[in-house]
N, C-alpha and C positions, 0 to 999 in steps of 0.2 A: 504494500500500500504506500502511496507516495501522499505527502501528508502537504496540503497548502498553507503555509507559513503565515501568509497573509490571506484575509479574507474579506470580500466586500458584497454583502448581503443587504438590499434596500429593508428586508426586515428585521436589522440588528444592528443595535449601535444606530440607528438613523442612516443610516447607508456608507457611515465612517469606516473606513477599511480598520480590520483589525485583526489582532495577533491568533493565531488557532490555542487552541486551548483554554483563552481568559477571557476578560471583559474589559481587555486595554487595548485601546487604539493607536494604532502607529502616533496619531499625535501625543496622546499622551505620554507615549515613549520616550518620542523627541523632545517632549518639555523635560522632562525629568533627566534625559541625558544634558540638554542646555543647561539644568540646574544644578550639573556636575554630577550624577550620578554615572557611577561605572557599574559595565557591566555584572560585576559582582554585587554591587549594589541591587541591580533589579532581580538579579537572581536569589538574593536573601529577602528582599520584600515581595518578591512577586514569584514563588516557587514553582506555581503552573510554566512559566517562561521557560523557557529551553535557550541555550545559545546559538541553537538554526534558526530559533523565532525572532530573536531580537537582532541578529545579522540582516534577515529577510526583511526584517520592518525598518532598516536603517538602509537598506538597499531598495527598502519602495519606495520610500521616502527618494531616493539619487533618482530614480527613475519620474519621480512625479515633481519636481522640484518646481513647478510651477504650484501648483497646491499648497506644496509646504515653506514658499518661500522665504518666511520667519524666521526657520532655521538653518537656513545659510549664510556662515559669514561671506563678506566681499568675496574671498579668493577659493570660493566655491566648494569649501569645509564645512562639515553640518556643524554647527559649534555644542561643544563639550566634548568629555573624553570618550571616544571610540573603541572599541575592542584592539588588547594592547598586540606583537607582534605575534605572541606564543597562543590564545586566544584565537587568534587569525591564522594560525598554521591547522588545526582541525577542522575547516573549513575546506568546501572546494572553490576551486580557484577566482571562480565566474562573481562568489560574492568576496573577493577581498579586496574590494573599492579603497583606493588611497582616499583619505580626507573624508570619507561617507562612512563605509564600515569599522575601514582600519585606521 
């Protein structure tokens, strides 16, 4: 079974794309990463989360960046800390976005 990371359901969440498993939306994600939270950070408050999840929702986010343009600095960085190198080495390759994931 291949599992959708991200999900956007006009009956869930008001049609805000959000993480499989919880009841957090890519945006709220990205606030809480803006807010300095690291990924271990969301993985001790938010246990349902998995590290494919929050890679995927940090990589919907690079792919929708019109949407979410709030959280781009100037030099096209989602601002806060990202998944650090070793965190981005269990990943495949397609999601380890410089400045977005990683």
């Amino acid at each position: 079974m291949t599992i959708k990371w991200v999900k956007v359901d006009p009956l869930v969440m008001n049609g805000e794309p959000f993480c499989y498993g919880s009841r957090l939306t890519v945006r709220q994600v990205l606030e809480l990463r803006r807010g300095g939270a690291t990924v271990t950070d969301l993985l001790k408050d938010y246990p349902e989360l998995r590290l494919m999840g929050i890679a995927h929702a940090y990589a919907y986010a690079g792919s929708n960046r019109q949407r979410y343009a709030e959280f781009f600095a100037s030099d096209g960085s989602l601002e806060g800390p990202g998944l650090s190198a070793g965190e981005a080495d269990r990943l495949p390759a397609s999601l380890r976005v410089p400045g977005v994931v990683v």
